[in-house]
C-alpha positions in Angstrom: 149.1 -68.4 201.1 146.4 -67.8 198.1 143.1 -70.7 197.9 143.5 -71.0 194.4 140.3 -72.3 193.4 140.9 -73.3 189.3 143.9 -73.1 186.9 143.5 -71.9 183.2 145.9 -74.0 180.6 146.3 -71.7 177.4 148.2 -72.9 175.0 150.1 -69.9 172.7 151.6 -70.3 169.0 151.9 -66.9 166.5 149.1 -65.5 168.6 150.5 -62.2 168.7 147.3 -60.3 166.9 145.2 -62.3 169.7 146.8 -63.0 172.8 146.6 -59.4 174.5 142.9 -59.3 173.9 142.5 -62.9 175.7 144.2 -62.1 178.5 142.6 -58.9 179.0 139.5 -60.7 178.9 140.7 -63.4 181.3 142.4 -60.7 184.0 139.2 -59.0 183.7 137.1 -61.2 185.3 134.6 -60.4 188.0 136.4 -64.0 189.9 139.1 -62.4 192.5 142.7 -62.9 190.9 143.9 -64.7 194.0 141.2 -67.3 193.7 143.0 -68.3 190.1 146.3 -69.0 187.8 146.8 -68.8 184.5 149.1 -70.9 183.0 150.0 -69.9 179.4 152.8 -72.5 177.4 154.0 -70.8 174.4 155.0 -73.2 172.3 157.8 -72.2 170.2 156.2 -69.0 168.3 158.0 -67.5 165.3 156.5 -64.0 166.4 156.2 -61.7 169.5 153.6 -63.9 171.0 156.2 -65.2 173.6 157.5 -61.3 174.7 153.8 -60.3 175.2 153.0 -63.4 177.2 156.4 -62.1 179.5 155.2 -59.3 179.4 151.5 -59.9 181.3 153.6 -62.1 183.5 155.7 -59.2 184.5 152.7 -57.6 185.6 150.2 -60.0 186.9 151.6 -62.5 189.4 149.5 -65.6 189.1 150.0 -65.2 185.3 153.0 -68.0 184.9 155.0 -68.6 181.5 156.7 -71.7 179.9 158.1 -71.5 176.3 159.0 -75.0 174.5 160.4 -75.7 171.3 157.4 -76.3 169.0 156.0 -79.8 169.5 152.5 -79.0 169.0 149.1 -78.7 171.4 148.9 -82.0 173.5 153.0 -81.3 173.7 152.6 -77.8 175.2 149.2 -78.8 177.5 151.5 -81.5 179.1 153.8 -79.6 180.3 151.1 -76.8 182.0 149.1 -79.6 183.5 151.8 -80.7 186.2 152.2 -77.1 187.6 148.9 -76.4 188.4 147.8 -75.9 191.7 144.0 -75.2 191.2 141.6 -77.9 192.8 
């Protein structure tokens, strides 16, 4: 079983010209992957934001994806904050 040590809530809306360069910068990280999550809610984006969030978690297993309708930022944060398992 992985210590994860701290979770990362992102929160993702018609990001798609951003997202992949965030998350390079977070997998990228000098911290060892098993030692974190990242927890990205896309809330109900119009654009490919929600395939290229998939598409990270496809690859990266402590990267984990929820897509809601969109109900805006305290909305989508709500629903990440349950699932983490960070201390």
């Amino acid at each position: 079983m992985t210590d994860i040590k701290f979770s990362i809530v992102m929160l993702a809306y018609n990001c798609e010209k951003f997202i992949g360069k965030c998350l390079d910068s977070l997998i990228n990280q000098d911290y060892p992957e098993r030692n974190y999550e990242i927890l990205i809610t896309d809330d109900g984006s119009k654009d490919s934001t929600g395939s290229i969030c998939d598409e990270y978690a496809s690859k990266y297993p402590f990267i984990h994806v929820t897509h809601t309708e969109n109900h805006g930022t305290s909305y989508a944060r709500n629903v990440s904050i349950p699932k983490c398992k960070g201390d």
